[in-house]
Steps between C-alpha positions, in 0.01 A plus 500: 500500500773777549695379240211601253447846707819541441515431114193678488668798663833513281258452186206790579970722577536399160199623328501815717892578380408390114216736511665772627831469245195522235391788588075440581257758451522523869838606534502687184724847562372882419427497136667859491847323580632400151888389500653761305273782568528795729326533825179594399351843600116474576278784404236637769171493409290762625148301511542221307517151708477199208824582351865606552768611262913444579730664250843412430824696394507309158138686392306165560218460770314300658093494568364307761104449580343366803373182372925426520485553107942640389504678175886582390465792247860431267590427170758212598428272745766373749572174537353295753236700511204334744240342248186690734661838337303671206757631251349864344714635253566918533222698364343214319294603181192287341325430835211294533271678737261297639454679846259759459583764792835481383455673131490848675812502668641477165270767370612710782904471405348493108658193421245354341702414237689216676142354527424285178219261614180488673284306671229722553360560174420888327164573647555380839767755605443869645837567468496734199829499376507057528180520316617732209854311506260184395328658259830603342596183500812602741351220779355172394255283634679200586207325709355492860753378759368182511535431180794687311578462126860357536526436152501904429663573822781293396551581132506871624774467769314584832762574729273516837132408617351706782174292627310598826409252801274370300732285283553297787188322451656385123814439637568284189535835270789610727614181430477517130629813467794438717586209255487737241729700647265796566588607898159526659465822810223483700385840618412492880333877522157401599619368792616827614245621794651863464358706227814629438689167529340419193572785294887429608482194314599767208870476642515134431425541128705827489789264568392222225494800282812619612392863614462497880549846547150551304369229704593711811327825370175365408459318845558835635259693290251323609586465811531876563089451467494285802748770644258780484220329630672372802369686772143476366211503740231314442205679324231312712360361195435070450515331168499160377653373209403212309338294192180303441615141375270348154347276810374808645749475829676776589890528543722738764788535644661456792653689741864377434440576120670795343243657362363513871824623587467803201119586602661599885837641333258722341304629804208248453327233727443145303153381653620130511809585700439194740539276300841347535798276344342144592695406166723589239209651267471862511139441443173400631175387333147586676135448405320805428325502870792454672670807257229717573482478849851677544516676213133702416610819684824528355567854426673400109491209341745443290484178211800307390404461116777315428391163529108562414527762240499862529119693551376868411147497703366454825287269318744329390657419813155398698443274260756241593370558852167653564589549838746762435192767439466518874887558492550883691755572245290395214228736620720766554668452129872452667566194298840422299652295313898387419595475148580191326871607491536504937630141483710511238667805557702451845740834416196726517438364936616892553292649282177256608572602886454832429185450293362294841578844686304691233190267566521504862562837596211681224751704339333497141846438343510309187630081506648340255494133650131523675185654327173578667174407357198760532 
């Protein structure tokens, strides 16, 4: 009996000390430490909590994300470089956009040039200058993310994929595409709970693109917004924000949710401030009762028309849900809207604060990123 503990012993030694000379995922070292390289320098991030850049003294850099995702931005890779690294060449050309939210960052630094493929098609983007660039024929549509058209993605050269979180439920098209030797970066920036932190996702594709600087002064523009309004009171005026669902539920958000976090920022009170992070969503579904309880003296409503279509009318808007004619707001005519371009346009989170202000505090200002309807 000891004699097989103590075979059993030396055996479980010798596994442990193979394992470790093999270097397991569990023991694997910083991926910022690469034999040849300078220490790297990290860059602060000001808001921004899914992602972190290192620079190094040779001009290449590394991107990290929170999922434990390592991107090394160079156009020669070092040897014995760790396989869980994503190779991104500098300023890569012909990209194959197929994260959404992302397409304005590079409107922002105008670089929409380096994008060559889509896969949102013509008529489904609010982005102005994306749309007209497919029109043009300057960006192609090159299929949904789910299902890309590798055949012209390959005979055209595509030197980099961006895909959202949502590729991870295909995770055989990262797959492909890294066997086609496409790199695949997966932006994070929805996961961001700061408003802000997700407009500083624009300093992770400055640096794909090569011009960080640019990257730095567009955070801060908009930032500045955020800047002014910092010591805002609160106007003593409740809204709600949300959409009626096809099934006729209704859909808000939570208190944890950005756009919760811009409608205080911006000296408002969101009606359905109790309800709290029981989960990762940043949103909550309700039946119309249950909506209407809370929300029928809200002083301003304000509808998310994103995701159900944009509306002109109070009629319109009561009926998806009758119930909203009782609404305070809708009786009092302070209804609005966000344009179809709020989701897809992350660099404008400034500019959409400081139509928020406009709305809550009765200033009769004109907004560019919220409209009323009379």
């Amino acid at each position: 009996m000891i004699k097989r503990i103590t075979a059993f012993l030396i055996s479980a030694a010798l596994i442990m000390n193979l394992c470790c000379c093999s270097g397991t995922p569990a023991e694997n070292k910083d991926p910022t430490v690469i034999a040849g390289y300078s220490e790297p320098e990290k860059v602060s991030n000001a808001y921004a909590d899914c992602f972190t850049i290192y620079e190094y003294d040779n001009g290449d850099a590394m991107i990290t994300t929170n999922d434990g995702s390592a991107y090394l931005i160079t156009d020669s890779a070092p040897e014995g470089l760790s396989e869980n690294i994503t190779v991104i060449p500098h300023s890569p050309d012909l990209i194959y956009m197929a994260a959404s939210a992302v397409m304005c960052f590079y409107d922002a630094m105008d670089r929409l040039s380096d994008i060559r493929f889509s896969a949102v098609k013509q008529e489904d983007w609010y982005i102005e200058n994306a749309r007209a660039a497919m029109e043009s024929g300057g960006i192609l549509y090159a299929g949904k993310y789910s299902e890309p058209d590798y055949e012209l993605l390959l005979a055209q050269g595509c030197r980099l994929s961006v895909q959202s979180t949502m590729s991870e439920h295909v995770p055989k098209v990262k797959e492909k595409l890294e066997e086609l030797g496409i790199p695949v970066f997966v932006d994070r920036s929805s996961y961001e709970t700061h408003p802000l932190g997700r407009c500083e996702w624009v300093k992770v594709y400055a640096r794909i693109a090569g011009c960080p600087e640019l990257g730095e002064k567009l955070f801060n523009e908009q930032k500045a917004h955020f800047d002014e309004l910092a010591d805002v009171q609160s106007c003593g005026r409740t809204a709600v924000f949300f959409y009626v669902t096809s099934s006729g539920r209704i859909v808000t958000r939570k208190s944890g949710d950005y756009i919760t976090k811009m409608i205080e920022m911006a000296g408002g009170e969101n009606v359905f401030s109790f309800l709290g992070e029981d989960n990762a969503a940043s949103s909550v579904t309700l039946e119309p009762e249950q909506f209407c309880l809370h929300a029928k003296d809200a002083d301003i409503i304000i509808y998310n028309c994103n995701i159900s279509g944009e509306i002109y009318s109070i009629d319109e808007l009561v009926a998806k849900e009758p119930l909203l004619a009782d609404f305070r707001a809708v009786q009092n005519g302070d209804v609005w809207c966000t344009g179809r371009s709020v989701y897809q346009d992350i660099m404008r989170t400034g500019d959409i604060l400081t139509d928020l202000h406009t709305v809550f505090s009765d200033t009769g200002e004109e907004t560019t990123y919220l409209y009323k309807i009379d």
